[in-house]
N, C-alpha and C positions, 0 to 999 in steps of 0.2 A: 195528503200533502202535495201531490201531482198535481190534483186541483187546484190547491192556494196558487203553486208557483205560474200554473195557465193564468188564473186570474192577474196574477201580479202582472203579467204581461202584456193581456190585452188592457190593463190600465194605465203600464209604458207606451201603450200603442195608441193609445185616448189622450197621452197628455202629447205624446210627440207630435202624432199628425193633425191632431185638431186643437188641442190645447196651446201650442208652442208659444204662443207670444201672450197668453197671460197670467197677472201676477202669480199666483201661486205657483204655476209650472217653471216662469224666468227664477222663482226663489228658488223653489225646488234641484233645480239647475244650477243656482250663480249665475244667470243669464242676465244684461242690461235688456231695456228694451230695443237697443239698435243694434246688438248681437242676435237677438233673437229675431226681428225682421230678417239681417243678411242670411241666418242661417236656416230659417223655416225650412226651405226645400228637403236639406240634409236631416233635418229631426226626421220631416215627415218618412222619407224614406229609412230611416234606421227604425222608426214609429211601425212602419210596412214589416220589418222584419221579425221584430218582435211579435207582431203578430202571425205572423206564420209559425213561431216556434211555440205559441199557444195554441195554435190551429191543432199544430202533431200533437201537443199534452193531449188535448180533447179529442183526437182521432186516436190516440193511445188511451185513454179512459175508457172508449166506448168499442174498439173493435171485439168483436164476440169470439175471437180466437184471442184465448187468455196466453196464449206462449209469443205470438206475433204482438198483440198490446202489451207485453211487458219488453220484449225488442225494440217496439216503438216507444214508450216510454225512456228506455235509458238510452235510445241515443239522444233524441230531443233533449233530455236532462245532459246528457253528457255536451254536447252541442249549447246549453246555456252554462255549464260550470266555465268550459273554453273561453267563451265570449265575457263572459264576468271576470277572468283572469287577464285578458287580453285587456278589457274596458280597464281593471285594477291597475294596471300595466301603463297605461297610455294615457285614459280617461282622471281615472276621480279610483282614488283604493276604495271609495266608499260603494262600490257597485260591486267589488269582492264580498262583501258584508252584506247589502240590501239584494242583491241576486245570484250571487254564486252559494252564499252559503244554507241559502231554502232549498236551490236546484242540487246542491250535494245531499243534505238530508233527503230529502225525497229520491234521488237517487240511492242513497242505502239502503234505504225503505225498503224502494221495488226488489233491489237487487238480494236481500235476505229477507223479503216474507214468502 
């Protein structure tokens, strides 16, 4: 589940920084096409963070000390529940739903196997 939700992220990270201004990504979004030009820069960089926080899943997947990659996992995981509650918050509730609630399952995952 760690997995999926890395993936899920570096595909927010695919559609923000390089994806940003075409159709499927402006629909995916609600984005016009002249919203999505003004705001490229800001995707790209929120696109940047996302992937960082798939970076730590995948450096939590693979560290060979299994008590430190399960630390590393749940804070990254805790670190995208926050930001999906905040995005739910501020953004679109529907990021509470498409990324908080994969990164809390896989967070209970880690945290009771």
């Amino acid at each position: 589940m760690v997995a999926l939700v890395a993936i899920e992220h570096i595909y927010i990270l695919i559609m923000e920084m390089f994806l940003w201004t075409s159709p499927r990504t402006m629909k995916t979004f609600g984005t016009t096409p002249e919203l999505a030009r003004a705001t490229k820069p800001l995707a790209a960089n929120q696109g940047l963070y996302n992937g960082f926080l798939a970076a730590g899943l995948i450096w939590g997947l693979l560290h060979p000390n299994a008590q430190f990659a399960t630390q590393i996992q749940i804070f990254f995981l805790v670190c995208i529940v926050v930001a999906a509650l905040y995005g739910g918050a501020t953004a679109s509730r529907s990021i509470i739903l498409k990324q908080g609630v994969p990164a809390l399952i896989a967070l209970l995952l880690v945290i009771f196997s």
